[in-house]
Each structure stands twice: as C-alpha cells, then as structure tokens.
C-alpha positions as CSV (number, residue, x, y, z in Angstrom):
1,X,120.1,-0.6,161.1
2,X,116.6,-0.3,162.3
3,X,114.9,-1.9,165.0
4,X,113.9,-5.4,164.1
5,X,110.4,-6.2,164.5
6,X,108.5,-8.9,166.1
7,X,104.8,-8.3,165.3
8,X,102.4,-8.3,162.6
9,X,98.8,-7.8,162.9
10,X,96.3,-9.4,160.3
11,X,93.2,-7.0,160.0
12,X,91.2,-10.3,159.6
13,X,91.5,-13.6,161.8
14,X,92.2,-15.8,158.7
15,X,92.9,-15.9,155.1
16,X,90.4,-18.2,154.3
17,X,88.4,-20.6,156.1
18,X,91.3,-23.3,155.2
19,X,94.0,-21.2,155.6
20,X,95.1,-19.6,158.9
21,X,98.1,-16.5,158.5
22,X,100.0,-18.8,161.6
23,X,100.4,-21.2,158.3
24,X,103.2,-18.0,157.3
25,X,104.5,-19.4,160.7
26,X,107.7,-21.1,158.4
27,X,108.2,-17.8,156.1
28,X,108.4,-15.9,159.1
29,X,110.6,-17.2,161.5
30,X,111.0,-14.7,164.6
31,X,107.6,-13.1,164.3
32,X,104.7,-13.2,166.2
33,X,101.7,-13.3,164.0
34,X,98.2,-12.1,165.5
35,X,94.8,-11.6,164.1
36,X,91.9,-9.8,165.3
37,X,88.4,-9.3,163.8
38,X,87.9,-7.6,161.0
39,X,87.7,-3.8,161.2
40,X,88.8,-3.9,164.7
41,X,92.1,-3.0,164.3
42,X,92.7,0.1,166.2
43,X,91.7,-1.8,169.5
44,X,94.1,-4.3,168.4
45,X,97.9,-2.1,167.4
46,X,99.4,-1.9,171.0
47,X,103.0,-3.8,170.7
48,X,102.3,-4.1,166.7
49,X,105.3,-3.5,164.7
50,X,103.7,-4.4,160.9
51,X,99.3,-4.2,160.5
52,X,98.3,-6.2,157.1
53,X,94.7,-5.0,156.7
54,X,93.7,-7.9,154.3
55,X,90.4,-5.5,153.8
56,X,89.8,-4.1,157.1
57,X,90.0,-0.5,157.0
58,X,93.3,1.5,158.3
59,X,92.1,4.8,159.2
60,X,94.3,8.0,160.7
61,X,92.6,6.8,163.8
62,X,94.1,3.2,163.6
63,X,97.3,4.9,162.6
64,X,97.4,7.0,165.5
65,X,96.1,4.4,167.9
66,X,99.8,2.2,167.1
67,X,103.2,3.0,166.5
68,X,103.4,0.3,164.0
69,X,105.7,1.5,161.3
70,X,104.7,-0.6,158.2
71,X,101.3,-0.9,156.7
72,X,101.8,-4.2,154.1
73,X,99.1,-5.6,152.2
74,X,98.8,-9.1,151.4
75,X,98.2,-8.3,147.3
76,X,97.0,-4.5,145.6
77,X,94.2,-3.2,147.0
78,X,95.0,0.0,149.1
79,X,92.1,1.9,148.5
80,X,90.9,1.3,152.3
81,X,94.2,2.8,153.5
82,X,94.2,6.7,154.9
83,X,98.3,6.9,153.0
84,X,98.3,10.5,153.2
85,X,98.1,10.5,156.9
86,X,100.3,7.2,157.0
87,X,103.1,9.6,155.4
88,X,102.6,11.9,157.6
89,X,102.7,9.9,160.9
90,X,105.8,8.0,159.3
91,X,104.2,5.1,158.0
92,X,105.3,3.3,155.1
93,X,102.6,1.5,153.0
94,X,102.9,-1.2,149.8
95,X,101.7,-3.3,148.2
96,X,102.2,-6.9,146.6
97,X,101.8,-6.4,142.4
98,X,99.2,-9.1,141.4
99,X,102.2,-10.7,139.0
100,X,104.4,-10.8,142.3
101,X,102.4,-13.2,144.4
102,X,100.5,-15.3,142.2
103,X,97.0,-13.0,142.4
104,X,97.1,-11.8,138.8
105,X,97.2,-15.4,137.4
106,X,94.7,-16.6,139.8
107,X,92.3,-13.9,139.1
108,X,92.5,-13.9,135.4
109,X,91.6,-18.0,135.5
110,X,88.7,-17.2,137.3
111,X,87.7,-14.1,135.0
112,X,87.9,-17.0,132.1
113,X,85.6,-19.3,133.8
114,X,82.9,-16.5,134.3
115,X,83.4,-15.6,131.0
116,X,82.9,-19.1,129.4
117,X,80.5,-20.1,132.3
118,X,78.2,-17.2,130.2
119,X,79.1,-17.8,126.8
120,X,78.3,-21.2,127.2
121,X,75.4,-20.5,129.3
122,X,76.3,-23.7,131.9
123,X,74.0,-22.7,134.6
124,X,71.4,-23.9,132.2
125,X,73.1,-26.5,130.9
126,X,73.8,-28.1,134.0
127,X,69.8,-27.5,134.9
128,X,68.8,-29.4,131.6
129,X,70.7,-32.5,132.6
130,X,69.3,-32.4,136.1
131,X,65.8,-32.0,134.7
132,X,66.4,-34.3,132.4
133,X,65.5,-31.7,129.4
134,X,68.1,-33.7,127.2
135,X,66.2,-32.4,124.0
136,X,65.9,-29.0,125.6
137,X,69.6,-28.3,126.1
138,X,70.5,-24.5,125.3
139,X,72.7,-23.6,122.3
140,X,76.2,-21.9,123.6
141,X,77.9,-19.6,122.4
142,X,81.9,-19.4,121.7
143,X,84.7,-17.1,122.1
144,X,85.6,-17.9,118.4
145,X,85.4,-15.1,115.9
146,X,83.8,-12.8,119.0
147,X,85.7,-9.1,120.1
148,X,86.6,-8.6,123.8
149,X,88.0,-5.6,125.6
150,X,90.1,-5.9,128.4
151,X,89.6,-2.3,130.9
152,X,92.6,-2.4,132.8
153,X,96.4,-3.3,131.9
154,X,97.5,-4.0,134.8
155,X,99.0,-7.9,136.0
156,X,95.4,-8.9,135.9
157,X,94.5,-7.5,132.6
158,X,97.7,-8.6,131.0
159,X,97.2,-12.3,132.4
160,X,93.5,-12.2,131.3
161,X,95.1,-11.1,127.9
162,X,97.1,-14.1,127.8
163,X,94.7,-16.6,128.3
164,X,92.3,-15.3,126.2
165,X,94.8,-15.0,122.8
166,X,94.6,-18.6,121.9
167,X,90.3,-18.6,121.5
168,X,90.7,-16.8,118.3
169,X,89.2,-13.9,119.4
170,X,90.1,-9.7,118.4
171,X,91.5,-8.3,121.6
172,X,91.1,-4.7,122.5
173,X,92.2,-2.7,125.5
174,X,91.8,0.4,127.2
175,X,94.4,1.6,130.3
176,X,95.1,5.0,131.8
177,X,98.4,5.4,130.0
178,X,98.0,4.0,126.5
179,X,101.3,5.5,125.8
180,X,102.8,2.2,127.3
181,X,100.9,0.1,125.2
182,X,99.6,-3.6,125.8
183,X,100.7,-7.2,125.0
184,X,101.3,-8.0,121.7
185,X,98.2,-10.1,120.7
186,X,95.9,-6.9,121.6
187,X,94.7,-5.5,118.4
188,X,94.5,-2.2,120.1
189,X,95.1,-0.4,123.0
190,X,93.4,2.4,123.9
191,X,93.2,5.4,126.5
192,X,89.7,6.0,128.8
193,X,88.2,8.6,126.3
194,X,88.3,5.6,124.0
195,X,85.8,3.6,126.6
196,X,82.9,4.3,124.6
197,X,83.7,3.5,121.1
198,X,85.4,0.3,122.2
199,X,82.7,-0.8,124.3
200,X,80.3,-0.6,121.1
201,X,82.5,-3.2,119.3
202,X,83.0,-5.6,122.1
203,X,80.8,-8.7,122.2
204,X,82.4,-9.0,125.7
205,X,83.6,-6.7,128.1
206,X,86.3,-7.5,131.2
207,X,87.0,-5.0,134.1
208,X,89.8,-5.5,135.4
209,X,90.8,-2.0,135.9
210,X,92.3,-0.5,140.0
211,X,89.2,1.5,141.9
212,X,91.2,4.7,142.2
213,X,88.8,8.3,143.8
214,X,88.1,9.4,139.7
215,X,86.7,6.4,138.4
216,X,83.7,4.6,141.0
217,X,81.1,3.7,139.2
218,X,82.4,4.2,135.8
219,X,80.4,1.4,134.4
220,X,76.8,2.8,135.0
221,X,74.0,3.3,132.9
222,X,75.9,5.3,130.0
223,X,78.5,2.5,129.7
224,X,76.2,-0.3,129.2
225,X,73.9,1.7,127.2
226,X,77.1,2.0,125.0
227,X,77.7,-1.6,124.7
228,X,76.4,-4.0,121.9
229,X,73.2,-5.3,122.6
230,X,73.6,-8.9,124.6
231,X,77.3,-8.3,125.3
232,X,78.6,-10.2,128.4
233,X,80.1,-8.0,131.5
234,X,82.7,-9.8,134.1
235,X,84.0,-7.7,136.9
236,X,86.7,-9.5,138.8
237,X,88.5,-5.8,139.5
238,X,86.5,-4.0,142.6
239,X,82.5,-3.6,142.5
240,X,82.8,0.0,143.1
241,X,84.1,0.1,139.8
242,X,79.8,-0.4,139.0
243,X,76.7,0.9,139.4
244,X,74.8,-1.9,140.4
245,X,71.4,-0.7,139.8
246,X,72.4,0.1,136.1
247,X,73.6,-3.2,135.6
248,X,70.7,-5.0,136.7
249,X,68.5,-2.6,134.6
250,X,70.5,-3.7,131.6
251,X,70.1,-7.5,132.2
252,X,66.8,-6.9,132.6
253,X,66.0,-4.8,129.5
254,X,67.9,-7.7,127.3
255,X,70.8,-4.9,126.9
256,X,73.4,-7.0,128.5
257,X,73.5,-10.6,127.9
258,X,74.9,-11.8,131.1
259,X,77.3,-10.7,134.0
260,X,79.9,-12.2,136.0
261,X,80.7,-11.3,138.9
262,X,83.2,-12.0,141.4
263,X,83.5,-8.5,143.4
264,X,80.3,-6.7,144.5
265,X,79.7,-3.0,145.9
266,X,78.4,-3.8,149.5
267,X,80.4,-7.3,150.2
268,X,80.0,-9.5,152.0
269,X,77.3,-9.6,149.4
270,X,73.7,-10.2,150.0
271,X,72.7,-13.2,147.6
272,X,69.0,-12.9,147.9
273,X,69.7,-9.2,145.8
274,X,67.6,-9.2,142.8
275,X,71.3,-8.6,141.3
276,X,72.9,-12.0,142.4
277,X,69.7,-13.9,142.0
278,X,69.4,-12.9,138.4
279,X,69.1,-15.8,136.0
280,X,71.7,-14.5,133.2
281,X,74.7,-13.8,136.6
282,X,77.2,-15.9,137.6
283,X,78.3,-15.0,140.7
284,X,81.2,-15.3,143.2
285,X,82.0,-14.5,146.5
286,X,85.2,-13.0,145.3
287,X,87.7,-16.0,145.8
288,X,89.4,-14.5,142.4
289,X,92.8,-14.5,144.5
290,X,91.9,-17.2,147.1
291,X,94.2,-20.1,145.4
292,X,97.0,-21.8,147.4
293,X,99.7,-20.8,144.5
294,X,98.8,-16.7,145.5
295,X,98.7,-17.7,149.3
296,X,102.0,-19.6,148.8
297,X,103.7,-17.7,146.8
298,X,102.4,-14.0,148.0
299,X,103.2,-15.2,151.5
300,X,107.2,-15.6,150.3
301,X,107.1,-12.2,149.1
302,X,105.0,-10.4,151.8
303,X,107.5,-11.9,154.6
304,X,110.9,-10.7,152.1
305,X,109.4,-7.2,152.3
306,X,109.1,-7.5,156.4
307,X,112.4,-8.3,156.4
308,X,113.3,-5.7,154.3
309,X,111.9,-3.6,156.5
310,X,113.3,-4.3,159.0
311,X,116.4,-4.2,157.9
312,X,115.6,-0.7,157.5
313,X,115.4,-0.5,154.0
314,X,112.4,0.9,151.9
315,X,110.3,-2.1,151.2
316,X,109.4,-2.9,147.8
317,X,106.4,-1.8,146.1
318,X,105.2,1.1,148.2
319,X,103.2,3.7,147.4
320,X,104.5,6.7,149.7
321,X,107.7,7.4,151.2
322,X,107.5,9.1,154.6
323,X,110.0,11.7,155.5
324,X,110.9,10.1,158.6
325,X,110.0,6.1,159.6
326,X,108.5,5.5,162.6
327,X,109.0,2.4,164.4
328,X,107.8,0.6,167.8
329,X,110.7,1.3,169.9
330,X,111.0,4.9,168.8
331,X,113.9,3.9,166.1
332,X,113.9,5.7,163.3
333,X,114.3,3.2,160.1
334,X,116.6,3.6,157.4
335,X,115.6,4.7,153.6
C-alpha cells in the first residue's frame, strides 16, 4: 500500500466567494486542506501530498519545487498543467469528466440562458420596462423551427443537446471523432472538416468544444464569415477557443446577431472591453460550473479519487500514467 496522504493544496484560496474548499472539510476526513493565492503555488508545495490547481498554473517548476504526487483537478480543464513533465517527475494528473461532478449539467443550463437571453433579446426587454417604452418593446425571437449546432460532444455538449431537443429545433453537431456519433435527437453529427458547411445552416452556434494546442482560436474571422448572417454565438467552452477581435468585428458589421459569453481570452475579463460592453453580448464571468449541485457533488468524487490514491491505486480519470509514483515520504505508490 502507499503512503497515505495528509495534504492538499488548492491553487486558489476559495471556490467561490460563498464557498470555502475547508467546506470539503466532511468529504475529507483526515486531510489537511490549504489554499494559497492564485498562481503562487510553487512557493506554496512544501509538505503537499495532492496540488488542485482550480486555474492556477502547475508548471515543471511547481512540480519540481514539491514532491506532491497527485495533481487532481476539481472538473476538466488541464490545459494549464505541464503533464509531460508531470509523467516524467512521477506525477499523476486527472481530471473530474463534467457528467461526474455535476459541471456538465450546470454549464449546459447556463449555455440555455445565454442562448434564450439573445433570442429573446431580454437585455432590452428588461430596459423597455424600466424606461417605461411599453409600446416600444422589442420583438423576440424563438428557438422554434430555428437550426443549432453544438461544437463539442463532450458531457457539456451532450447535456446542452438534451435540453435543447424539446424547443423543436434541427440539431446538428460537430466532434473530433464523429465515428462515435451523438445523441439521438441530433440530426447530424459531423467531423471538424465539416465546421464550415454546418456553420452556414445554423441559425445558432454553441461552443462547447475542450481548448486542446490544434484548435485556439478556431472561431476567428473565417468561421463567422461562414456563418448565416445574424446567427447567435455562445461560448461557455474556453475563450481561447476565439479570436476576440474577429468576433467583435462581426457584431459590429451586423454578421453575427449576438454573442454569449461566459469564458473570455484574458480573464478575469476587463468589462469596460469594447467586446463585453457591446450592446448585442451577454456576458458572464464564467460561473457556468459555479452551482452548489457541481461543488457538492464534484467535491464527493474529487475526495473518492484522493483516497484512491492513496490507497495506491491509479486514480480515475487521468490523463497520464507515470512509470513510477512519486510520493511525499519517498513511497513509491501502487498502479
């Protein structure tokens, strides 16, 4: 058996304003659980067993600084995560799949009220009942008879699917692998070289797709220029999925007919850009996966893969396996 550990290290000092990681305190009975700024976690790994980055960047130099053996994420996103060098100094590193912990489901209700937030254009609804415009209030729009492609199949995509299949919309998708194919209700399901002729049928477009190093910025200029004039854009994937310049450009021209936007490329984002301060945007400050069902149930889940761990066992969901496991008391873990 491996070395039980006693320490994880949150890259951030808390989940949310409302939510502190000591409220894991009950999953994780036997752990210490510390915090330090974000991006400060190098000066932080000394006597650190597990590092969660929760969006703070775990470098080879923060990997070297420790001899913390696990790197687990609280949810997907890895993309801030040096894993070759984590395999090589004997770190594992997972993940928590979105339809695991309660993200996917979280994110996809959000994606749905961005996307009916446009189509019915309630920022200006809103404004003509505060300005008392009664007999000025703006037509909507509905999902009704309208085609919408989903880019991504992933949890998110797939729980985005879902809730879009009762509006009585056509459903289209495109995914790395279309060989695996897509819920039922999906009309089609398409791979990437597909992107363009899809995006000219689609009356709404939702990324929902995983930032990997071959696809940043893949919606730029030639992907909205490809889309039908005054289709609606919502990105609730990673905002270096987008060129943001591009997009604004389109909004501007009349090319797009809204965006929504929950993920941004520099973030936290800046909301006096001429981006986010665009009439047609509805903007978040990416709270897609800040519920209290993902903390809840993600938090289960995160502290059965410590344990796991610890057991020395592989945990579940990673994304390398390191020839040898390095641990804080120089154990080797089990595979």
């Amino acid at each position: 058996m491996g070395i039980v550990p006693q320490k994880v290290l949150f890259g951030v000092p808390r989940f949310t304003a409302e939510l502190s990681w000591t409220d894991l305190a009950a999953e994780l009975p036997g752990w210490e659980i510390s915090v330090c700024p974000r991006g400060q976690l190098a000066d932080h790994v000394d006597g650190v067993d597990v590092v969660c980055p929760w969006g703070s960047p775990v470098d080879a130099i923060t990997l070297k600084a420790g001899t913390f053996g696990l790197v687990q994420q609280f949810g997907v996103g890895l993309e801030k995560v040096d894993v070759q060098a984590a395999t090589e100094l004997g770190v594992w590193v997972a993940r928590i799949p979105g339809d695991a912990g309660g993200n996917a489901e979280s994110v996809a209700e959000l994606a749905m009220l961005q996307l009916l937030a446009l189509t019915r254009r309630l920022d200006e609804t809103r404004e003509a009942l505060w300005n008392r415009r009664w007999e000025q209030r703006p037509i909507g729009g509905t999902l009704l008879g309208t085609t919408i492609l989903i880019v991504g199949l992933g949890a998110i995509g797939n729980a985005v699917a879902a809730r879009l299949s009762g509006f009585g919309a056509r459903l289209l998708g495109v995914r790395a692998h279309p060989d695996r194919g897509g819920p039922a209700w999906l009309d089609e399901v398409a791979g990437p070289d597909q992107l363009g002729r899809l995006l000219g049928q689609a009356d709404a477009v939702l990324c929902c797709a995983m930032l990997h190093g071959g696809n940043a910025a893949m919606f730029g200029e030639a992907a909205f220029a490809a889309m039908k004039p005054g289709a609606i854009f919502v990105n609730v994937a990673r905002g270096g999925l987008v060129d943001e310049e591009a997009l604004l450009a389109a909004l501007e021209s009349g090319q797009l007919g809204g965006a929504g936007l929950d993920v941004h490329a520099q973030e936290p984002a800046d909301p006096e850009s001429a981006l986010l301060r665009h009439p047609r945007v509805f903007a978040t400050p990416h709270v897609g996966g800040l519920t209290w069902t993902m903390f809840t149930r993600t938090g289960r889940v995160f502290a059965q893969n410590l344990e796991r761990w610890a057991r020395g066992e592989a945990p579940r969901w990673a994304v390398n396996a390191p020839a040898f496991c390095r641990s804080l008391r120089g154990g080797a873990g089990l595979r």
